[in-house]
C-alpha positions as CSV (number, residue, x, y, z in Angstrom):
1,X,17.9,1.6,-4.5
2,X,17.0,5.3,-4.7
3,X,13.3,5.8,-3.6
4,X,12.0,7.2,-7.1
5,X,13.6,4.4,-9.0
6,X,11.2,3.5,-11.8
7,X,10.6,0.1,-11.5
8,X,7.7,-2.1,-14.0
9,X,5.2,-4.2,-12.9
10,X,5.3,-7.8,-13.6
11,X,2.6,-10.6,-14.3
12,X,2.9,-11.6,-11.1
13,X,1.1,-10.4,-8.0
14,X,-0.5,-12.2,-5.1
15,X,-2.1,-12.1,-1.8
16,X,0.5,-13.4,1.1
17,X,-2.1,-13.0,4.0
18,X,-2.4,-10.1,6.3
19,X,1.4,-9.5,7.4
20,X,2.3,-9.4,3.5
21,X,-0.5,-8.0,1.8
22,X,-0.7,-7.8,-2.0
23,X,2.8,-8.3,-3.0
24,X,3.7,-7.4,-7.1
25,X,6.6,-8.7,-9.2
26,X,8.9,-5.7,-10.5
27,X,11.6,-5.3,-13.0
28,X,14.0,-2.5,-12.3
29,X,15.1,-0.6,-15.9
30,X,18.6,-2.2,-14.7
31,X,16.5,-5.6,-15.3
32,X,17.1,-6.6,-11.7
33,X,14.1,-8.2,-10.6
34,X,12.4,-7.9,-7.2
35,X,9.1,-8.6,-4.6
36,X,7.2,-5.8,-3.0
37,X,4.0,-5.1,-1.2
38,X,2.5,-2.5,-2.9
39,X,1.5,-0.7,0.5
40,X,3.9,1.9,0.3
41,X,4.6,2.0,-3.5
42,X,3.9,5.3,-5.5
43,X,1.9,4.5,-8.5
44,X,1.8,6.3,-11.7
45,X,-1.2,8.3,-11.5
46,X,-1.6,8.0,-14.9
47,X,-2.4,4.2,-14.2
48,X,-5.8,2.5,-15.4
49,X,-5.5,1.1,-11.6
50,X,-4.4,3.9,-9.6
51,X,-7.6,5.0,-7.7
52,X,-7.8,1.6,-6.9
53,X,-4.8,1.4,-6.1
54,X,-4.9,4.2,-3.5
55,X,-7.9,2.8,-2.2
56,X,-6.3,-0.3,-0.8
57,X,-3.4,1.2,0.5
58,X,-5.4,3.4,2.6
59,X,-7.8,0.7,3.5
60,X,-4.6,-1.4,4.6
61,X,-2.6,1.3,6.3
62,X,-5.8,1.9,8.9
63,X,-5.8,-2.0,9.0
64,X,-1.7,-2.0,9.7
65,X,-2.2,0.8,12.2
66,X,-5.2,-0.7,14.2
67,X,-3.5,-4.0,14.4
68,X,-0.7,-2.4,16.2
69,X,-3.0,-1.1,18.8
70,X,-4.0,-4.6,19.6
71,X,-7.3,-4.3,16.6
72,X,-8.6,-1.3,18.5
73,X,-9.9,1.8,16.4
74,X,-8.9,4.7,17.6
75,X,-12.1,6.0,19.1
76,X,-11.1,10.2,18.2
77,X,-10.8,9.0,14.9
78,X,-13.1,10.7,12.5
79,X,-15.2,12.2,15.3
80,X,-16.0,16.3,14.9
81,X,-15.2,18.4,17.9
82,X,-18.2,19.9,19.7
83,X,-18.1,23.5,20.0
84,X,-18.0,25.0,23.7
């Protein structure tokens, strides 16, 4: 499916724990139906829900990334340069 396929939410979205995320039911225009995390989903921005939306996937792409380095943060992260 091409990446900028619209595709409409469904009724049903759920929490499948921290590998899964929040995962949303969608309905392509074709009517095919399918699961997703919404992670890496573009959302309208026009959408009552997108800052919110945006929030979480940023929250859960930090979480994604730290678990990867074994639930480290990245200690540079967010810390300013000193000036020499």
């Amino acid at each position: 499916m091409p990446i900028d396929n619209f595709l409409a939410a469904q009724d049903l979205c759920n929490y499948s724990g921290d590998m899964g995320g929040i995962n949303c039911g969608l309905m392509a225009e074709d009517e095919n139906k399918f699961i997703s995390s919404i992670t890496h989903m573009k959302i309208d921005p026009e959408h009552p829900l997108a800052a919110e939306v945006r929030d979480y996937q940023q929250r859960r792409i930090e979480g994604l990334k730290r678990s990867q380095q074994g639930g480290q943060r990245n200690p540079k992260a967010g810390r300013k340069q000193k000036k020499r």
